[in-house]
C-alpha positions, 0 to 999 in steps of 0.5 A: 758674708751679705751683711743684708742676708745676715739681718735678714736671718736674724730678723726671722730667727727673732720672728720665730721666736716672738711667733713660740713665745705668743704660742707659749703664752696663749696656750698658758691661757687656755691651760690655766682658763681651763681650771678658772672656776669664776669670773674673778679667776678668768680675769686674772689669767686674761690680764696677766698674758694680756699684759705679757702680749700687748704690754697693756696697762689696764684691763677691765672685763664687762659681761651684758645684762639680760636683755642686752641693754647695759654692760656692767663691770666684773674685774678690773686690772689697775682700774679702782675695783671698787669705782668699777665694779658699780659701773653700768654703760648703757649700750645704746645711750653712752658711746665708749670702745666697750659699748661699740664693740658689744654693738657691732660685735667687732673689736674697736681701737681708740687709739686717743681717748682724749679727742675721739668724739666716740668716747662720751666726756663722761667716761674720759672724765671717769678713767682719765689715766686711759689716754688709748683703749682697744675693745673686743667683743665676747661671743657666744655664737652670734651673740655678744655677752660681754667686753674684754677691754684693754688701755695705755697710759699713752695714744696707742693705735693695734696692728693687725697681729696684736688685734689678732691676739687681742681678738684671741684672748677675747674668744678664750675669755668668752669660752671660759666664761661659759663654763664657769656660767655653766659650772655655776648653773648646775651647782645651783640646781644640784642645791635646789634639788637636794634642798627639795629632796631633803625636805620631801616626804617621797624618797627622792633617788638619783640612779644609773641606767642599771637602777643603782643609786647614786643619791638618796634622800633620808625618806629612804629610812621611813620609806624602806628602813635603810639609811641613804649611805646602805643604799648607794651602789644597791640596785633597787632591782634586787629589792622588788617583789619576785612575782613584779620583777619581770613587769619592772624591768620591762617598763623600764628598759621601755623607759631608756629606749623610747621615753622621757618618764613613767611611773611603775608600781611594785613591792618592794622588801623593806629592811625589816623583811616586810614588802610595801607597795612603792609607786615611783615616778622615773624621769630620764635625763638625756644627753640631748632631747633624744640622746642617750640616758645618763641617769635617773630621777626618781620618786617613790612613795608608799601606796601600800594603804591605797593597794589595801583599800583597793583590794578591799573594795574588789572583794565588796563588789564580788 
């Protein structure tokens, strides 16, 4: 047998099986960012399998400011928590591998700390235990929103393979991340709406594209005399007058088809069997701008005093 061949097999049967383990590792990553419902989550997958990748001994995670202008800490890995969550690099006055990766948007490898001259002496002097530090920018599209930064205890310089993983954890993070901004954008404005709804004297209603409701503030009780758990699932469409049913529908299927909102005016049967007159204001919510409708937003009030007075003042101009 060729002694030579023989290395030669081992060393790409040893290849392979780096090549599954990496495979492995990252598709863990993004299994488990997936389900990471906070920054805090995000960071601990990412320094756990960056870690297992890169044998890296720090890891810190920085996202931009609105304007872009500094960079500020959200998780630390073996880096004092406290110290860094207060630390803000600012992108254009303090050089540093975070601040240059943010800027020109490529990943940076500072394979000796303690002599580059792109490392300002006020950072060396703050995380002396970093002797190298590799950066990769978070992306958005074009645009950079934050810094996944990893370091050694030793002078370390990337091959092109590892800067590759690195870049690749770093694209998980940022998508990630966006989710859990998102996540985190809609919880805020569901509270807002329901903290709004609560406390409006309109009925204020989430429903299907059917009229079926999803969500009811408590005005249901004053407005129609049913409490908001009687009228999930119940289409107001079974409760409008018989003589306005065909007017309602109409101008609603107008609604879904061509508009962003309308207003219909009806009667509507209350639970004690009395009909009132409801204006209620509908707003679509689409999956894009002209995309199709998801559901409803709604707010109706009681006009029946205004009809009376209206058909009062008919009768005295007759």
């Amino acid at each position: 047998m060729n002694p030579a061949r023989t290395v030669g097999a081992e060393n790409s049967i040893h290849q392979d099986a780096k090549v599954n383990q990496e495979q492995e590792i990252l598709y863990q990553l993004a299994h488990d960012l997936a389900r990471a419902v906070d920054s805090a989550m995000i960071a601990d997958h990412l320094f756990s399998r960056t870690y297992a990748l890169l044998g890296a001994e720090y890891g810190i995670l920085m996202l931009a400011n609105a304007d872009g202008s500094e960079l500020y800490g959200v998780a630390s890995r073996e880096v004092p928590a406290e110290h860094f969550r207060k630390e803000r690099i600012s992108v254009r006055d303090e050089s540093s591998s975070v601040s240059l990766a943010f800027r020109t948007r490529q990943p940076v490898i500072i394979a000796e700390v303690t002599t580059d001259t792109r490392v300002d002496e006020r950072l060396r002097q703050a995380y002396p235990f970093v002797k190298s530090a590799w950066a990769v920018p978070l992306m958005k599209g074009a645009q950079a929103v934050g810094v996944l930064s990893i370091g050694f205890a030793a002078s370390r310089t990337a091959t092109l393979a590892e800067l590759r993983l690195l870049q690749l954890l770093g694209d998980e993070a940022a998508l990630a991340l966006e989710r859990a901004r998102l996540t985190e954008e809609i919880q805020a404005s569901e509270a807002r709406y329901r903290l709004m709804a609560e406390h409006s004297s309109d009925m204020i209603a989430r429903q299907t594209i059917d009229g079926q409701y999803l969500y009811v503030s408590p005005a249901s009780r004053t407005l129609l005399g049913y409490t908001p758990e009687e009228l999930i699932g119940r289409s107001f469409h079974q409760d409008v007058h018989p003589d306005d049913r065909d007017a309602v529908r109409n101008a609603w299927t107008t609604l879904l088809e061509t508009q962003n909102g309308a207003t219909l005016t009806y009667r509507s049967l209350r639970k004690d069997g009395a009909y009132i007159w409801v204006e209620t204001t509908c707003r679509a919510i689409r999956e894009t701008t002209a995309g199709a409708v998801l559901e409803l937003q709604t707010a109706s009030r009681d006009i029946t005093v205004r009809k009376q007075a209206e058909t009062l003042l008919r009768t005295m101009q007759t």
